[in-house]
C-alpha positions, 0 to 999 in steps of 0.5 A, spaced: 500 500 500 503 507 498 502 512 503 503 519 502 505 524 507 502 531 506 502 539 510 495 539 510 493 547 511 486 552 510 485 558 505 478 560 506 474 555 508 477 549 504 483 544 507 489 543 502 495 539 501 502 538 498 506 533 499 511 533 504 517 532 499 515 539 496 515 542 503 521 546 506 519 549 512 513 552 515 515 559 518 511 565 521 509 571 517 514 576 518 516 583 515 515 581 508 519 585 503 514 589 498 516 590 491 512 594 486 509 593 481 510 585 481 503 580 479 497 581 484 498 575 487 505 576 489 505 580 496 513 581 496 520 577 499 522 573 504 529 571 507 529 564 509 536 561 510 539 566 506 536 565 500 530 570 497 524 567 496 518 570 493 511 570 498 505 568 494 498 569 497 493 562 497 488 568 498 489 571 492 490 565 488 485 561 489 479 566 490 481 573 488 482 576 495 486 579 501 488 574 507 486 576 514 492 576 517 492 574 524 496 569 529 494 563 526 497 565 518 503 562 516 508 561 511 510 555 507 517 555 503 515 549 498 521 547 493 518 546 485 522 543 481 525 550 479 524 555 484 523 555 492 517 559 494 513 561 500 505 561 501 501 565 505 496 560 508 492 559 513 493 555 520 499 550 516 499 545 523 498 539 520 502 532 517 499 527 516 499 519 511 494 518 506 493 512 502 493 511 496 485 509 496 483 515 499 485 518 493 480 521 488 483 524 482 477 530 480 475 533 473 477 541 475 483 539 473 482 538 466 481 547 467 487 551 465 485 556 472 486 550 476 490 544 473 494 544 479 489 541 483 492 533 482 486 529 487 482 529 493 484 526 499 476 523 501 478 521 509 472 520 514 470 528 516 473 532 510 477 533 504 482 536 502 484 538 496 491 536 493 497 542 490 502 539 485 507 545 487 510 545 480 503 546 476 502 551 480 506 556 480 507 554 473 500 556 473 501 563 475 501 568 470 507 572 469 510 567 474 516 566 469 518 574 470 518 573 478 522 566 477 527 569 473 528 576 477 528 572 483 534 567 480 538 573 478 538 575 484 541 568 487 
């Protein structure tokens, strides 16, 4: 049987998660670096063990609004397969095992705004819906000026 870890984390009122390969860390919200003029969705940098990292707001992403920022908010520093990123989140607390068995694959996939969406994890009381990291930031429009920006400045 495969087991997969994932982070489980909120934005709005839904549950979502990576797989823990993907996951570098979970840090506080601290001072974001704000830069001018960069995509809707991206609230600034961040230094995380030395490296900048761009801070991409799951708020914006998902439903086109500003997070309510409070304790409970948090930063994911993920790892793509190009490029480390941080998202801002909602009460990021939890790992935990799925099984291959509880994982239903879903249509939205097959929309462009959405193909990041990889399956849903159906457990007893909830679903979580499931991040492909590299899908979604690929995803993201003009994702590719941050990415080269940022890895100028490394």
């Amino acid at each position: 049987m495969n087991v997969s870890k994932l982070v489980v984390f909120r934005t709005g009122n839904e549950e979502y998660g990576i797989p823990i390969e993907h996951v570098i860390s979970i840090e506080k919200l601290e001072d974001i670096n704000t830069i001018p003029n960069m995509p809707f969705y991206m609230k600034g940098v961040v230094k995380v063990r030395g490296e900048l990292i761009p801070v991409l707001d799951t708020y914006q992403i998902f439903y086109h609004q500003n997070i309510p920022i409070d304790n409970d908010v948090k930063l994911i520093v993920i790892q793509s397969d190009e490029i480390s990123a941080a998202l801002i989140v909602k009460e990021a607390k939890e790992i935990i095992d799925i099984e291959e068995s509880q994982l239903k694959t879903i249509a939205v996939g097959a929309f462009q705004s959405t193909k990041y969406f990889s399956a849903v994890a159906s457990l007893e009381e909830r679903l979580i819906t499931i991040i492909n990291p590299n899908l979604l930031l690929e995803s993201l429009d003009n994702f590719a000026i941050v990415k080269e920006e940022m890895m100028s400045h490394q």
